[in-house]
Every structure is written in structure tokens, then in C-alpha cells.
C-alpha positions as a Markdown table, in Angstrom:
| # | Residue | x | y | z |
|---|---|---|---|---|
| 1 | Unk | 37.5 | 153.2 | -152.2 |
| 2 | Unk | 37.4 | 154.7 | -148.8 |
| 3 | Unk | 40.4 | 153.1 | -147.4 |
| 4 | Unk | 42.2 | 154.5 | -150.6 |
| 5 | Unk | 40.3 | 157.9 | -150.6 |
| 6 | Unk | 41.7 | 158.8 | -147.0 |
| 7 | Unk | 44.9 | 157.1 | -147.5 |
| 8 | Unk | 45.7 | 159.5 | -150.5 |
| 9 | Unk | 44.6 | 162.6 | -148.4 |
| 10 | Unk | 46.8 | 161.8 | -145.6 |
| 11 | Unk | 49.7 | 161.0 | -148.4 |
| 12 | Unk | 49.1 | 164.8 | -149.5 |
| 13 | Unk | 48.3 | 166.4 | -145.9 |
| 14 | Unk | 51.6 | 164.8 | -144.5 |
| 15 | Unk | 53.4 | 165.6 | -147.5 |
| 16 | Unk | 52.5 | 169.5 | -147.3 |
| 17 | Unk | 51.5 | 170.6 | -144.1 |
| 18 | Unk | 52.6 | 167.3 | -141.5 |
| 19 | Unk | 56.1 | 166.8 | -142.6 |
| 20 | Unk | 57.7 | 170.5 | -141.8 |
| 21 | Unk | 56.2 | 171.0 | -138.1 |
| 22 | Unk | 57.4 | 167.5 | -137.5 |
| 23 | Unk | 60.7 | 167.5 | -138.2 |
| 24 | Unk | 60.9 | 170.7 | -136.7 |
| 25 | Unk | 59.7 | 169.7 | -133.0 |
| 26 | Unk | 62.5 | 166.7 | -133.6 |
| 27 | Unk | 65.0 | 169.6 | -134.0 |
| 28 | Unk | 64.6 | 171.0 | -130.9 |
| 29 | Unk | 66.1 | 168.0 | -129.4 |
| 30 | Unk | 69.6 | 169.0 | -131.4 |
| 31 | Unk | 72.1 | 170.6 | -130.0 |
| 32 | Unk | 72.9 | 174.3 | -131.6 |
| 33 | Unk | 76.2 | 175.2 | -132.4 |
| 34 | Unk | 77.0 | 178.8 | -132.5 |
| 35 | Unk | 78.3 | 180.6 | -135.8 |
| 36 | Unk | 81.2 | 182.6 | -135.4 |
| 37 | Unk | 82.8 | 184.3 | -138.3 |
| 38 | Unk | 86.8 | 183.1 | -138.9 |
| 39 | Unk | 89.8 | 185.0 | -138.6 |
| 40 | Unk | 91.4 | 183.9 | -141.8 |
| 41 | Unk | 88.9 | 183.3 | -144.3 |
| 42 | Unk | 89.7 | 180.4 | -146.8 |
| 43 | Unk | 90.2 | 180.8 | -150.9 |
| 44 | Unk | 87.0 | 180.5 | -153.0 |
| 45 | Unk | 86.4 | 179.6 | -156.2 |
| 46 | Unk | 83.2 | 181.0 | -158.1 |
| 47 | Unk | 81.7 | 178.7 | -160.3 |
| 48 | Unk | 79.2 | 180.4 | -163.3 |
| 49 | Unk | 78.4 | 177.5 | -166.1 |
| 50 | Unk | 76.4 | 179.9 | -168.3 |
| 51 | Unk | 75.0 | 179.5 | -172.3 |
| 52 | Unk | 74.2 | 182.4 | -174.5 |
| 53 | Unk | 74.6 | 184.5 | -172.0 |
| 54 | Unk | 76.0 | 188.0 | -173.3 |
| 55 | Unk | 73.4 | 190.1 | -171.6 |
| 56 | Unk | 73.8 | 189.2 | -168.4 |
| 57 | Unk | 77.9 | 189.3 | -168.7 |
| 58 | Unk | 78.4 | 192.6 | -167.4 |
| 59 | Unk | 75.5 | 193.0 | -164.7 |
| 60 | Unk | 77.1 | 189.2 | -163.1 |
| 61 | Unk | 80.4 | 190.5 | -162.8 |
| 62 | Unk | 79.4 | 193.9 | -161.1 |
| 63 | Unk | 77.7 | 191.7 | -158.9 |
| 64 | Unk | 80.8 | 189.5 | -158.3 |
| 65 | Unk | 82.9 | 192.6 | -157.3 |
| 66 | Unk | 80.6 | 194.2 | -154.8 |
| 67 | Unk | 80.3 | 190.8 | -152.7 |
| 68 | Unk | 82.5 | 191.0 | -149.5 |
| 69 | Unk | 84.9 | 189.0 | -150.0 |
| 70 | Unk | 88.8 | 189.3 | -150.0 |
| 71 | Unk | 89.3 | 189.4 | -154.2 |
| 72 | Unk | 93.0 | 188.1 | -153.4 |
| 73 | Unk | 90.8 | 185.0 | -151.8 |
| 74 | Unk | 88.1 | 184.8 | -154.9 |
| 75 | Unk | 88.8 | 183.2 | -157.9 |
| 76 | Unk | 86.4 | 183.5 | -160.8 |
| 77 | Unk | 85.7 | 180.7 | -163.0 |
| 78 | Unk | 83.1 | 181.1 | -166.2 |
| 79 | Unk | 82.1 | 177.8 | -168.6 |
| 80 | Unk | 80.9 | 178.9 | -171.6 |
| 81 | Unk | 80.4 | 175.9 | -174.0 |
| 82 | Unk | 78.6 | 176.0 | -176.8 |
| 83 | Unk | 78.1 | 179.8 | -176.5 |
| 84 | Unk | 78.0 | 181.4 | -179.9 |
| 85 | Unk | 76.3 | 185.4 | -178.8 |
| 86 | Unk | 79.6 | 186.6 | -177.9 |
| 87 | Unk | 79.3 | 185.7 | -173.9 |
| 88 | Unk | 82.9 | 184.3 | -173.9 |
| 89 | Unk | 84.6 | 186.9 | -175.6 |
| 90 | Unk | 83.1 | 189.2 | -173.1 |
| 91 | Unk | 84.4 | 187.8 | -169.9 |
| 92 | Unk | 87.8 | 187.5 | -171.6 |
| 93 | Unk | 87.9 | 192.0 | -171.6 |
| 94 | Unk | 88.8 | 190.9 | -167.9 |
| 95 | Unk | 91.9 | 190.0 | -166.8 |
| 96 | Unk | 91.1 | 188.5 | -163.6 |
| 97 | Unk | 88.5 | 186.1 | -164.9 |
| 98 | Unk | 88.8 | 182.4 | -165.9 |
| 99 | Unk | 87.0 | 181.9 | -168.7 |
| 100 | Unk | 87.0 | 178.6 | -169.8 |
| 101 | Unk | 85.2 | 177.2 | -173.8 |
| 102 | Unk | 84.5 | 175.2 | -175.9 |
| 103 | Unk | 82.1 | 175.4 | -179.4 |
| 104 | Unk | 80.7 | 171.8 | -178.2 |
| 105 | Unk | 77.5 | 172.2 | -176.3 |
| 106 | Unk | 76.8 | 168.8 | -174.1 |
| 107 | Unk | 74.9 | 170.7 | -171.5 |
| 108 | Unk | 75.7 | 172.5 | -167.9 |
| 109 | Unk | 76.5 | 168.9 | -165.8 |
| 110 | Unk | 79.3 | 167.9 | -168.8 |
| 111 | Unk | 80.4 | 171.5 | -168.4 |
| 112 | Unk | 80.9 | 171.5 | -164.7 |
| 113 | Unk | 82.8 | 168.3 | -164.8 |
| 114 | Unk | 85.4 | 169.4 | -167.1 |
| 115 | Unk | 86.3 | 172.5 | -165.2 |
| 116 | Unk | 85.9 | 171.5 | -161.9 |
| 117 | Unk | 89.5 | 169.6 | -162.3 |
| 118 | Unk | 91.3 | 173.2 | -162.4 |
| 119 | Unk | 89.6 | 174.5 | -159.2 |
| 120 | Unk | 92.7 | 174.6 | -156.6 |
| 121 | Unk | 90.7 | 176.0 | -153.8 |
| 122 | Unk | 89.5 | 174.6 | -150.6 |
| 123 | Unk | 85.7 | 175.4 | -151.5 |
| 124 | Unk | 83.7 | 176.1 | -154.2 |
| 125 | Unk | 80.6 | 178.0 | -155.0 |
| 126 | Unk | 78.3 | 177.5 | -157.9 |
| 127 | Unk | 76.0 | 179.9 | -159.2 |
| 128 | Unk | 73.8 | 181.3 | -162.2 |
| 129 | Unk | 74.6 | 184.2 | -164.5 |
| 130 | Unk | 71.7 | 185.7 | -163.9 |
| 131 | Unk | 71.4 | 185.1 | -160.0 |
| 132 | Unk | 72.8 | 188.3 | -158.3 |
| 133 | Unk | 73.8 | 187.7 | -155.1 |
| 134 | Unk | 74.1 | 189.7 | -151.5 |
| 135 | Unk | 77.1 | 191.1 | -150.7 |
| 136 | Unk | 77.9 | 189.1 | -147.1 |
| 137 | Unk | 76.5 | 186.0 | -149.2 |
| 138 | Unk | 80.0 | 184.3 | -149.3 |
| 139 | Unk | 81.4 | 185.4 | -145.8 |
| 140 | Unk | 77.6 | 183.8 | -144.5 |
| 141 | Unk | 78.1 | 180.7 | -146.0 |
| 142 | Unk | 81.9 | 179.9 | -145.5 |
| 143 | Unk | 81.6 | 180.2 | -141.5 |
| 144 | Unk | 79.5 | 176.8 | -142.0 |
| 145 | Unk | 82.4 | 175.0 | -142.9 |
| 146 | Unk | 84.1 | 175.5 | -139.5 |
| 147 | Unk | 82.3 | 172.8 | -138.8 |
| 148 | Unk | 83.6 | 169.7 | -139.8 |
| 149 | Unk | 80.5 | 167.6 | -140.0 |
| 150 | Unk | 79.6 | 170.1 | -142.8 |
| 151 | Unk | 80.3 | 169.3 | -146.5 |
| 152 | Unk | 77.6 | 171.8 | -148.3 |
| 153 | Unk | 76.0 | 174.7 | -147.7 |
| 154 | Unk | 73.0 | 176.1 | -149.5 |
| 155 | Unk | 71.8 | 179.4 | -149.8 |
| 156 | Unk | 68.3 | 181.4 | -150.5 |
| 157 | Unk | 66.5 | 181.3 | -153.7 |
| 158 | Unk | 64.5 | 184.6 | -153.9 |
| 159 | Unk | 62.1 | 185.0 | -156.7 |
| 160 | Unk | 60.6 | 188.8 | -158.2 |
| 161 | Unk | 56.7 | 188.6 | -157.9 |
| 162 | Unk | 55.9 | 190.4 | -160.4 |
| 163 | Unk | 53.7 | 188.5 | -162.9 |
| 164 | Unk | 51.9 | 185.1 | -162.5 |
| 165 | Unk | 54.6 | 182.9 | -162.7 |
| 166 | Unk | 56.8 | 184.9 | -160.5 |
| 167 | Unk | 53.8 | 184.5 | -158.0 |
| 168 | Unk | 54.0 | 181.4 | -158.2 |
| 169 | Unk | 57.2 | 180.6 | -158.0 |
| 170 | Unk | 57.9 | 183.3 | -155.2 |
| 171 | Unk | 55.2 | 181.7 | -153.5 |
| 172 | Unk | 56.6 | 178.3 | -153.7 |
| 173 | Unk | 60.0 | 179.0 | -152.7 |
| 174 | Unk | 59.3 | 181.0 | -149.4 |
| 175 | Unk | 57.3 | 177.9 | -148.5 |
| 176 | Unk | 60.2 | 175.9 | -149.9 |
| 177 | Unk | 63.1 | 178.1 | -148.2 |
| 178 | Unk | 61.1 | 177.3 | -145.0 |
| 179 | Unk | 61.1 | 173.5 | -145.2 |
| 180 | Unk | 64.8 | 173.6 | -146.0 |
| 181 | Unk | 65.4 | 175.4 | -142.5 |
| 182 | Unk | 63.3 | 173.0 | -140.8 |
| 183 | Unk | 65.5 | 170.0 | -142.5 |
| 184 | Unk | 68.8 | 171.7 | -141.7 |
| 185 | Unk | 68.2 | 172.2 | -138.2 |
| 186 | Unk | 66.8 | 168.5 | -138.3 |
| 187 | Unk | 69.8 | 167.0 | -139.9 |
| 188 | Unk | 70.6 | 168.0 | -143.1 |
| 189 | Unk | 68.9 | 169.9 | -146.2 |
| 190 | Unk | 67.8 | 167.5 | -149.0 |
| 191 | Unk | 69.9 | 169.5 | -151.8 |
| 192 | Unk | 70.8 | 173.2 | -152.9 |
| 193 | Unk | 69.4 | 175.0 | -155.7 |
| 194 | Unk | 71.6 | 175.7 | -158.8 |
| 195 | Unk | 71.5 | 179.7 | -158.0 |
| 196 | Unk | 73.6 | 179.6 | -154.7 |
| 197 | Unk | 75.3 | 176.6 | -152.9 |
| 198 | Unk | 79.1 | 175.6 | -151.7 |
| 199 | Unk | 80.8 | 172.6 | -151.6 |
| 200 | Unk | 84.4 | 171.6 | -150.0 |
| 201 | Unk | 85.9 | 171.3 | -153.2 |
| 202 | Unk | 87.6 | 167.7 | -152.5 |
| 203 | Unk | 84.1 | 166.3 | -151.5 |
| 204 | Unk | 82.9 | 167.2 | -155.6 |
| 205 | Unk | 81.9 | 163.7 | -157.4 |
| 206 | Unk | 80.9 | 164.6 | -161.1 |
| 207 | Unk | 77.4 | 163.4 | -161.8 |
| 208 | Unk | 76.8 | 162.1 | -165.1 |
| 209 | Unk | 77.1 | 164.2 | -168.1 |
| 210 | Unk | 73.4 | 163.9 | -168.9 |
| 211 | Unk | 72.4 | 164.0 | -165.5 |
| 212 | Unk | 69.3 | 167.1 | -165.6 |
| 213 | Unk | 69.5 | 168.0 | -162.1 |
| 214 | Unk | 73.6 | 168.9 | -161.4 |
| 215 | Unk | 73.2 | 171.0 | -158.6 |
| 216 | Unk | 70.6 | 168.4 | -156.7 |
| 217 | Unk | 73.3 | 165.5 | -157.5 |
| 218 | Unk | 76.3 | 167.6 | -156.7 |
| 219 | Unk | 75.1 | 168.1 | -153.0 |
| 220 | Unk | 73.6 | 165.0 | -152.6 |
| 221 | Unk | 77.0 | 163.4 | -153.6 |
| 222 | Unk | 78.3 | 165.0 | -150.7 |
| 223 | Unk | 75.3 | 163.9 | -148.3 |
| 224 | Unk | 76.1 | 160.5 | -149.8 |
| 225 | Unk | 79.8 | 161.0 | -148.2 |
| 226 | Unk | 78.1 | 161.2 | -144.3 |
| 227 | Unk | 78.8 | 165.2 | -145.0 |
| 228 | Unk | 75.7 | 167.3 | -144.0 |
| 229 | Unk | 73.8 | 170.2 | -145.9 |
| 230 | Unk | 73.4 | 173.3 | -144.0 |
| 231 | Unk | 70.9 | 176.4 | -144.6 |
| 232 | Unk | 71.9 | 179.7 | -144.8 |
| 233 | Unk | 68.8 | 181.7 | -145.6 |
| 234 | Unk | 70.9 | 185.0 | -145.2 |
| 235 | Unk | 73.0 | 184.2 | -148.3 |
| 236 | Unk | 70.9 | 184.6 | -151.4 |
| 237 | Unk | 70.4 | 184.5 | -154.5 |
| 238 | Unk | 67.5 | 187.1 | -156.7 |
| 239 | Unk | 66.7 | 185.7 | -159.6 |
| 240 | Unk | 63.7 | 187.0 | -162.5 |
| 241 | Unk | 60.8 | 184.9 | -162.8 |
| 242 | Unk | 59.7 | 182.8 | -165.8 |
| 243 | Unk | 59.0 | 185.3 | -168.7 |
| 244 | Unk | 55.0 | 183.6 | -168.6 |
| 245 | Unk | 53.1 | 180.6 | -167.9 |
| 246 | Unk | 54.5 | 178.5 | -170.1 |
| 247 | Unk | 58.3 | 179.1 | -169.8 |
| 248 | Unk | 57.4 | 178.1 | -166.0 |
| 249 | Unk | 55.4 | 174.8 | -167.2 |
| 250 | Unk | 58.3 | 173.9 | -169.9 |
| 251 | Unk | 61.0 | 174.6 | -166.3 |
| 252 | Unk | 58.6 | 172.6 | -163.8 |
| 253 | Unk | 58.5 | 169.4 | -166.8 |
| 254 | Unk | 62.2 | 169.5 | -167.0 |
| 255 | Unk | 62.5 | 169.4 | -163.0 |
| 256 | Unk | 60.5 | 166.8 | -162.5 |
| 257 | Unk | 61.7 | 164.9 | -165.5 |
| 258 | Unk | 65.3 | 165.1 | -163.7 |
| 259 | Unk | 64.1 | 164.0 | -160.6 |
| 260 | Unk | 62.9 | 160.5 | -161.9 |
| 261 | Unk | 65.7 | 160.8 | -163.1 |
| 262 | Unk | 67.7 | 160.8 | -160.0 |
| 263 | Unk | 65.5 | 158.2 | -158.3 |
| 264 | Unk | 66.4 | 155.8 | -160.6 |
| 265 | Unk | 70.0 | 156.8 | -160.2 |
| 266 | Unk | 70.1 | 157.2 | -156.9 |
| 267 | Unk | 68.3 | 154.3 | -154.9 |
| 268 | Unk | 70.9 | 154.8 | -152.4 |
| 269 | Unk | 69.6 | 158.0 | -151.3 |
| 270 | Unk | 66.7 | 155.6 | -149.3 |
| 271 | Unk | 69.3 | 153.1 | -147.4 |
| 272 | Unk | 67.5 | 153.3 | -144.3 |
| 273 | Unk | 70.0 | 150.9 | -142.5 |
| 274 | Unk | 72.8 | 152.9 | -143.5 |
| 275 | Unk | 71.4 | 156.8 | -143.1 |
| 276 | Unk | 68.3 | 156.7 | -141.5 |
| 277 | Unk | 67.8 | 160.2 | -141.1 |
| 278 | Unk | 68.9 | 161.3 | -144.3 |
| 279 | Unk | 66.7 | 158.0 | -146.2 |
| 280 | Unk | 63.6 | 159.8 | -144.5 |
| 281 | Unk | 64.2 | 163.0 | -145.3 |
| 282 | Unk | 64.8 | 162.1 | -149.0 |
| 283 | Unk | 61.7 | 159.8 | -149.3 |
| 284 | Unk | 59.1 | 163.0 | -147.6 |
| 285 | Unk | 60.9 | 165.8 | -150.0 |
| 286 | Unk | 61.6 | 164.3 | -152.9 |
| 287 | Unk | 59.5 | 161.4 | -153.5 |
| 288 | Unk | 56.8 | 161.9 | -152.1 |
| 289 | Unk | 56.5 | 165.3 | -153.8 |
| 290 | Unk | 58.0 | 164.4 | -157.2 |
| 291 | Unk | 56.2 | 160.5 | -157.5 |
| 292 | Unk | 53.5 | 160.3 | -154.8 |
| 293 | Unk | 51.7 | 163.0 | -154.3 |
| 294 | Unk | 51.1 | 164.0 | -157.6 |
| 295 | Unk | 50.1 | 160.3 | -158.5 |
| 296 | Unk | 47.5 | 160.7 | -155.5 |
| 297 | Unk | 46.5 | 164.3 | -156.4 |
| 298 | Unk | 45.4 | 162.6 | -159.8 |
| 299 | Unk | 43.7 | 159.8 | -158.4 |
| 300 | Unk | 42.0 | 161.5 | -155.2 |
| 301 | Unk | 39.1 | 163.3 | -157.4 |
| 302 | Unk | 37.6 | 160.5 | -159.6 |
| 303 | Unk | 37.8 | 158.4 | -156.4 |
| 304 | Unk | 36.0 | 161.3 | -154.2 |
| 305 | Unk | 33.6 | 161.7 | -157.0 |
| 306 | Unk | 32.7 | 158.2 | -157.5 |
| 307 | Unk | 32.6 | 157.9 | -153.1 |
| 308 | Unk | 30.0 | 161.2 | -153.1 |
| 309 | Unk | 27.7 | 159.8 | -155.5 |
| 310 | Unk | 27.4 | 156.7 | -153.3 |
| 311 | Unk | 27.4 | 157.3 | -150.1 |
| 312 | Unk | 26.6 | 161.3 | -150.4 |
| 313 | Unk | 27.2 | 162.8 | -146.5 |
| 314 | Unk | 30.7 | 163.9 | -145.5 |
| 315 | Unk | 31.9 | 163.0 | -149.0 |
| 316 | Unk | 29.3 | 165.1 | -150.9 |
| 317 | Unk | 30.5 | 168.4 | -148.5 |
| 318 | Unk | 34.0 | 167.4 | -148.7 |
| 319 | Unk | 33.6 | 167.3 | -152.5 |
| 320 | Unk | 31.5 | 171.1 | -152.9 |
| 321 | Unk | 35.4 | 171.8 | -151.2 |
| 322 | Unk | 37.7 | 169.9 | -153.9 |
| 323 | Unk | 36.1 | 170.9 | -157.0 |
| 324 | Unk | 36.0 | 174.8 | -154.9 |
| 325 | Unk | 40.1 | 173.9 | -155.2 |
| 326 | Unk | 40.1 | 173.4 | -158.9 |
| 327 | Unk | 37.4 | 176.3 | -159.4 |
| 328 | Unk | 40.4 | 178.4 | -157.8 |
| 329 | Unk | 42.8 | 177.2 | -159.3 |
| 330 | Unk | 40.9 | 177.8 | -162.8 |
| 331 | Unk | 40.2 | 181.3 | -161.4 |
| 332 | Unk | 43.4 | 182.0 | -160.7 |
| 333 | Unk | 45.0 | 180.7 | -164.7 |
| 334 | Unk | 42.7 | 182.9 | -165.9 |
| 335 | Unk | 42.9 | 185.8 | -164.3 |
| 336 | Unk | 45.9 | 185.8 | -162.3 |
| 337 | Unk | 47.8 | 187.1 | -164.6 |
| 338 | Unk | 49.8 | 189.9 | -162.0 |
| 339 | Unk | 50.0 | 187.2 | -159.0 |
| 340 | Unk | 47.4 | 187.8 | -156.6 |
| 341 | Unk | 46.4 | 184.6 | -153.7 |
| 342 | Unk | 44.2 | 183.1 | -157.2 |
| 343 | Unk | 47.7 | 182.2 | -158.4 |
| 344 | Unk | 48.4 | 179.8 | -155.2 |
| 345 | Unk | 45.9 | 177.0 | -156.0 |
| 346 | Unk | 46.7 | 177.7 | -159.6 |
| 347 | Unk | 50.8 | 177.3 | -159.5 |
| 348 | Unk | 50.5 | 173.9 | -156.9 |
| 349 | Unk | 48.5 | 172.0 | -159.5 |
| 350 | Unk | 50.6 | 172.7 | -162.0 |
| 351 | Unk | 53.4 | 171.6 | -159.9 |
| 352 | Unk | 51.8 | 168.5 | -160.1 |
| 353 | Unk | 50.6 | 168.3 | -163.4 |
| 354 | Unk | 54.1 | 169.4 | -164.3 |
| 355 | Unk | 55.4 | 166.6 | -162.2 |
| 356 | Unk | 53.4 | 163.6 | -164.2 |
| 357 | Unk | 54.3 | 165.1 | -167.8 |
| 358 | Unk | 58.0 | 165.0 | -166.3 |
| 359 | Unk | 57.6 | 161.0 | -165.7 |
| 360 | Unk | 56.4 | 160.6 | -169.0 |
| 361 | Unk | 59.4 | 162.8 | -170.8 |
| 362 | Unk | 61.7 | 160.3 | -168.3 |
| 363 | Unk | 60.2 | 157.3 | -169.5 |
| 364 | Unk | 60.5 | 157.9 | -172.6 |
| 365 | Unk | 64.2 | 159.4 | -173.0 |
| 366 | Unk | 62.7 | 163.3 | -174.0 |
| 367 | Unk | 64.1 | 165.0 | -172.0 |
| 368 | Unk | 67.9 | 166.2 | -173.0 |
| 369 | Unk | 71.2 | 166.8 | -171.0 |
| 370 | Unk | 71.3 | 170.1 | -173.0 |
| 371 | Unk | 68.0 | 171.6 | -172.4 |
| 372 | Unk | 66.7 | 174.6 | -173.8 |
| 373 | Unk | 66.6 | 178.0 | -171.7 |
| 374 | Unk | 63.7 | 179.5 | -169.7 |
| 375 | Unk | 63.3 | 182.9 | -170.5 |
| 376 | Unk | 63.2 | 185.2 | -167.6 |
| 377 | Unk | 62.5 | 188.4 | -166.3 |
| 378 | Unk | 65.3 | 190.6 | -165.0 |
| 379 | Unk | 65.4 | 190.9 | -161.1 |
């Protein structure tokens, strides 16, 4: 029980605070290249798969004409299916947007596959209708793809703070944001985010139609090419946070649910013979934080508790400390409700909590293609 007590903590302390400082000493070792912006930019096509999304209609396309970028060189392209609030018939007031629709719903991933077919140019970028974006967000991200070794680039997630589960969230992703630096600069990012990310568009392999996570399979497709996954944190995307505590839970569940998922899909994501770099990369980020960690996060306190009645000592102290963790983290559900630091240990064991109901909705086939929407704040 010892042997398994500290093997479980230095699962979690590599996972969280070992793997990011590594990976970034082994990036100083790389060679920089230096970003220059080029003198003809390519064509750009603007991806939005959105669902009942009639509010948001005219704020996203404001948004889309204030970016800076040549609108002779931006094309934008708007999936509706299975919209019935009017969403469709909105974007259609506007000549110069491409609205495709259908009645059908079969979920965003079906909806990306059937469009992507009509995008003629060279890249494409997918987004969120209700992610707004900075305006030098496209001219940031498209200078990547001078490079040829470069098939993706993914942009910033930025979260409002501005109730508990933005906390959370917000909280999550700047720690998140960092690790993705420290992985680009490694060798490559281990997927974009849904709200901003670009693709060449020839490099695009559909991901199954029922597949949860689209935007982590779309980029890893292109990993899976021998293409790498650059960061740009300049180009992002605000989005709201979850409307409350439990339209975050229900968003976590279905995360985690697609990232089993994926690992069952996916088992060549760990070749180590044939991309090394990539394979450890993939097994530290993703599953070690979506199967491991959470697995020995469970496990860790019955084992400490059983270890301090025992042997008492260093395991009785250690323990005052863990149960301090959950105290927090109890603290901050309660009264965390505006954010505050209460909501850190609060939001990371609900990660993981969140992470084992999502195995459970995997293995038992619950979780749908077509899931249902998280209600969000405005940014």
C-alpha cells in the first residue's frame, strides 16, 4: 500500500506540475524560427457549425467583419442543421454568407463533414458562434503556415470569470493555454480547441459522424499526417462561461466521455516507434489526465487513510493536508459562488469526478453524437 500510495502521487505530481517545466527545458534545445508576416496572404475559409443559434447570429457576424483580414480573401461558411429558431434564415439576410442546411440534426462532426467538401480554399478555420474573436486573430495564425512542417495552428481559449464556473474554467485554461505553449515549442500541441484553430484545408480527414470530440480529432488527423500543431496565444477566442455549476459538470462529462472515446479510436496516437515525440506527448496530456489521474485521484485517499491509521507519522501529517484539499474544495462549492481562489480546489476535482462519470457514459453508449447545449453566459 505504500509502494501504491507514492506511486499514485507521483502519477498526479508529474501529471500537473512535472510534465510542463519538463518539456519546456527540452525546448530550449529547438531551434526558433522567426515569424514574419507574408506579402500575399492566402484565401480563408471560416467555418461556424452552429445549432439554435439565432441570438448570437448578428453579434458573430459583426465579429467576422471587424477581423483584419482581406474580405475578398475570407469566405464565410455557416452549418445550420437541425436549426429550427430561425438561425438559418438569419444568415441568409447576407449576401456574402454561405449558409449551408438541413432539418436533419446528426450532430456538429456529421455537419462538418458534409460541408467541408465545398471549401476551395487553401486553409480553413473553425470556430464557435458564440466565440468572438481578435481582430489580427487570422493574420496571427496564417503566418504559421509559412512553414511547411506546419499543418494546424491553434489559437487561445479565453474564458469571462465572472461566476464560479467561469472561475473555474478561466482558471483551468490559462493553466491549460500555458501547457499548450510549452508542447508547441517542444514539438507539437496535442489538439486545438473547437473555439479557434486552422487547418490546411487538403490535410482535413473527417472524423466519424458520432465522434464527440471533432475539433480534438480534426487536428489530431493532421498530427497523424507527420504535420505539427503550432500555438498562437495571440489569436483568440472570448467565450461566456457555463450559465452555473451544473451546465459546466454536464460540459466536463461529455469531454471526458469523448476522450475515451478517442482513445479507443485512436490507439495510434501512442506508436512510440513511429512518433515518439508526439506518442509521449499524447500519453502525459491526454491519458494521463483523462484515464489516470483521475483513477489515482480516487484511489489515493482510501489508500492514505487506511496507511495513516497504520503506520500514523508522515502519513497522518500528510493526511491533516488531503482531507484540508477536499475541505477546500467543499468550501469553495459552497461558497464560491462569484470565483474567488476557494473555486480552484473545487473546479480540479470536479474535473476529475467529471472525468470518471465520462468513462462510465462511454462504456455504456450514453453519451450522443448530438449532444445537448451548455448554456452560457455572454462574453
Amino acid at each position: 500500500m505504500e509502494t501504491a500510495f507514492w506511486s499514485l502521487t507521483a502519477l498526479l505530481a508529474f501529471t500537473y506540475l512535472g510534465y510542463g517545466p519538463l518539456v519546456a527545458l527540452l525546448s530550449k534545445f529547438n531551434r526558433k524560427k522567426n515569424l514574419t508576416d507574408s506579402a500575399e496572404l492566402p484565401a480563408i475559409t471560416l467555418l461556424v457549425a452552429a445549432y439554435n443559434e439565432a441570438d448570437w447570429v448578428e453579434a458573430k457576424l459583426r465579429n467576422c467583419r471587424e477581423l483584419n483580414y482581406p474580405p475578398e480573401k475570407l469566405t464565410l461558411l455557416f452549418v445550420t442543421d437541425g436549426s429550427d429558431d430561425g438561425t438559418p434564415e438569419l444568415l441568409r439576410r447576407h449576401p456574402d454568407v454561405l449558409v449551408f442546411h438541413r432539418p436533419e440534426r446528426a450532430g456538429k462532426t456529421a455537419a462538418v463533414n458534409r460541408v467541408m467538401p465545398f471549401v476551395k480554399t487553401p486553409l480553413t478555420v473553425f470556430t464557435d458562434m458564440n466565440a468572438l474573436l481578435n481582430p489580427d486573430s487570422l493574420r496571427l495564425m496564417v503566418r504559421h503556415f509559412a512553414d511547411a512542417s506546419v499543418g494546424c495552428v491553434a489559437g487561445e481559449k479565453r474564458v469571462a470569470s465572472r461566476n464560479a464556473a467561469g472561475a473555474g474554467e478561466s482558471l483551468y485554461w490559462r493553466y491549460e493555454s500555458q501547457m499548450k505553449r510549452w508542447d508547441s515549442d517542444f514539438y507539437s500541441t496535442v489538439g486545438a480547441a473547437g473555439e479557434l484553430f486552422a487547418i490546411r484545408t487538403e490535410l482535413f480527414c473527417p472524423p466519424e459522424n458520432d465522434a464527440i470530440l471533432d475539433d480534438f480529432l480534426i487536428s489530431m488527423h493532421v498530427a497523424l499526417q507527420g504535420y505539427k500543431i503550432v500555438y498562437e496565444s495571440e489569436a483568440y477566442a472570448c467565450e461566456g462561461p457555463s450559465e452555473n455549476l451544473r451546465e459546466e459538470w454536464k460540459r466536463k462529462i461529455r469531454i471526458c466521455a469523448g476522450g475515451f472515446q478517442t482513445l479507443v479510436r485512436r490507439p495510434q496516437l501512442l506508436n512510440f516507434f513511429r512518433r515518439p515525440r508526439l506518442a509521449f506527448q499524447f500519453f502525459w496530456r491526454r491519458l494521463a489526465r483523462w484515464l489516470l489521474a483521475p483513477v489515482a485521484l480516487a484511489a489515493l485517499l482510501p489508500i492514505h487513510i487506511v496507511l495513516a491509521l497504520k503506520h500514523q507519522g508522515i502519513y497522518a501529517w500528510l493526511l491533516v493536508a488531503h482531507l484540508g484539499f477536499y475541505v477546500a474544495a467543499l468550501w469553495g462549492w459552497r461558497f464560491g459562488k462569484n470565483g474567488g481562489a476557494w473555486v480552484a480546489p473545487f473546479y480540479f476535482l470536479m474535473m476529475h469526478y467529471a472525468a470518471l462519470a465520462g468513462l462510465f457514459r462511454h462504456l455504456f453508449g450514453a453519451q450522443p453524437a448530438a449532444w445537448a447545449k451548455v448554456r452560457r453566459s455572454a462574453p
